[in-house]
C-alpha positions in Angstrom: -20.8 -15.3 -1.4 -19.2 -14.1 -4.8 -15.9 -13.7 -5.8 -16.6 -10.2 -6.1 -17.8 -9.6 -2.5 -14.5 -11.6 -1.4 -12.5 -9.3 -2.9 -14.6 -6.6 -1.6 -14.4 -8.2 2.3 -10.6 -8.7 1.6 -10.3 -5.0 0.3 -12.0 -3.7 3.4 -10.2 -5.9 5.7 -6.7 -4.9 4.6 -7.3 -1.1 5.2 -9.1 -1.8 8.5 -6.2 -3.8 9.2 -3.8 -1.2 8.0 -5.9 1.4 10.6 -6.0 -1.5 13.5 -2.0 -1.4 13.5 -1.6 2.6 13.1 -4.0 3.1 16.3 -1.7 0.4 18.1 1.7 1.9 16.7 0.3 5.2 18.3 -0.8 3.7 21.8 2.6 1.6 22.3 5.2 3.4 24.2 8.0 1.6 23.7 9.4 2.3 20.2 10.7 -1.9 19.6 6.7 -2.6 19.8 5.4 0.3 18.2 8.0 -0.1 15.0 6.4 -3.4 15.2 3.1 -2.1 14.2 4.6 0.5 11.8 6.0 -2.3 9.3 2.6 -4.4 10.0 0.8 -1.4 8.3 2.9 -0.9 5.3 2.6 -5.0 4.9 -0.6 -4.4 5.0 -0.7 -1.3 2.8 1.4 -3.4 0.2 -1.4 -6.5 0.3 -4.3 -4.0 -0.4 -2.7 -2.4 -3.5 -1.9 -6.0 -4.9 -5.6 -7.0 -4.0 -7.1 -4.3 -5.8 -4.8 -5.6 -8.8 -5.6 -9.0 -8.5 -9.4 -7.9 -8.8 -8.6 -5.7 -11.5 -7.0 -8.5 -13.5 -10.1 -10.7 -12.3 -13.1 -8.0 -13.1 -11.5 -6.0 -16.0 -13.6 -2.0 -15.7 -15.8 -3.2 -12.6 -15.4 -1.1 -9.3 -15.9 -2.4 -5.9 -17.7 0.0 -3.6 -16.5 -0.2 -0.2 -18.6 1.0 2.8 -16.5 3.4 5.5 -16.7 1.2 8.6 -15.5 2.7 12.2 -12.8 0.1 13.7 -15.0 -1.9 16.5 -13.5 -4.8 16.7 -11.0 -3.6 19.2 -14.1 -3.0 21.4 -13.8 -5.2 24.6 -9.4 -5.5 24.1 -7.8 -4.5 26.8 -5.8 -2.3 25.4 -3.3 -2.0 28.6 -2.2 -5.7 28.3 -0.1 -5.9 25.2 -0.3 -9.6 25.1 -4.6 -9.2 24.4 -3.8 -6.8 21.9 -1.0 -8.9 20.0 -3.5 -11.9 20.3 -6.2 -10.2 18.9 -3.6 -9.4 16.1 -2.5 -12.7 15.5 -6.9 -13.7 15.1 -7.1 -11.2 12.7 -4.3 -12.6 10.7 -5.5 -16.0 11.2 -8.9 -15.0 9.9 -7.8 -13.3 6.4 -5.2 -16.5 6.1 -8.6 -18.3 5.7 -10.4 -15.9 3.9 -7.4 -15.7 1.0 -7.4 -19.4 0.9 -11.2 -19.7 0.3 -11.2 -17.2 -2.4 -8.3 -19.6 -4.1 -11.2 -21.8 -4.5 -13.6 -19.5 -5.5 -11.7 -18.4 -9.0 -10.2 -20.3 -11.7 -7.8 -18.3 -13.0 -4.5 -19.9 -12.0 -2.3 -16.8 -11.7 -4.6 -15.2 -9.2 -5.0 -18.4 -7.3 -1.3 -18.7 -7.0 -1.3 -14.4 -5.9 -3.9 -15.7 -3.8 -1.8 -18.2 -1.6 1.1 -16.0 -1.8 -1.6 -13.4 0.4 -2.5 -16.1 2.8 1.2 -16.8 3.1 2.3 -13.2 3.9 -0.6 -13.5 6.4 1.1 -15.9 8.3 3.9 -14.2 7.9 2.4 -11.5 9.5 1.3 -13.7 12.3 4.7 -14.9 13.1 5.6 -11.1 13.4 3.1 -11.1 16.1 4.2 -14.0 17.7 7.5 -13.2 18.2 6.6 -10.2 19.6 4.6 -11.9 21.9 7.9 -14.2 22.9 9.8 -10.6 23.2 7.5 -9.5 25.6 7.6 -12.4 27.9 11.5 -12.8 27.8 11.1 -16.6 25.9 13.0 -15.8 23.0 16.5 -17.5 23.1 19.0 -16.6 20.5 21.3 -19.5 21.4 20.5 -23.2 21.8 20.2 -24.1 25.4 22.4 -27.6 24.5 25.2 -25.5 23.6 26.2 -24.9 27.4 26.1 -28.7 28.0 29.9 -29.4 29.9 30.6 -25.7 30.6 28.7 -25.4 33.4 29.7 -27.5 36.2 27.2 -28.5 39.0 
């Protein structure tokens, strides 16, 4: 595979991405999840404009045709059990952190390897997101440390 048809993959990932998340912001009822989804596609808007930068720095005056693709990959989610959905979410994410970190070896232009990273570490930024969300859903997140109580509560 090319650097060329990287970018291209990445390019085409970000906006199926970008339509994974609307589709899910649109399907969630509960507005705490959905605005979840809502800032994941603006994230994800904001990596495909700098991607298509980055490849314009890296290809000066070449154009990268993308092929509309319908979303299937949702096929087979069970879209009813939010955690499915949010850990098909967090694959995704995992799959373009390792997609933006084989590209970094694939060019060697040193400001678009370091742009490069900086993609794969939104990503997992992006995962974390997810995962939280995850832990909101099942009641595990704790905003307090549980070692703080030690003494005040008396058996």
């Amino acid at each position: 595979m090319t650097l060329k048809d990287s970018y291209r993959i990445v390019i085409a990932a970000e906006i199926r991405a970008q339509k994974m998340y609307q589709a899910l912001a649109k399907s969630f009822a509960k507005p705490e999840t959905s605005n979840v989804f809502k800032e994941l596609v603006v994230l994800e808007k904001l990596h495909e404009e700098k991607v298509w930068s980055a490849f314009a720095r890296e290809f000066p005056g070449q154009a990268i045709e993308l092929q509309e693709e319908p979303v299937k990959e949702m096929q087979g989610i069970n879209l009813n059990d939010p955690q499915e959905v949010l850990e098909f979410a967090i694959s995704k994410e995992e799959e373009a952190v390792e997609l933006y970190k084989n590209m970094t070896e694939q060019t060697r232009k040193p400001e678009i390897k370091k742009q490069l990273l900086q993609f794969a570490n939104e990503e997992e930024g992006h995962k974390a997101i997810l995962l939280s969300e995850i832990q909101r859903l099942q009641g595990a997140l704790q905003w307090f440390d549980p070692s703080e109580l030690t003494g005040l509560m008396e058996d």
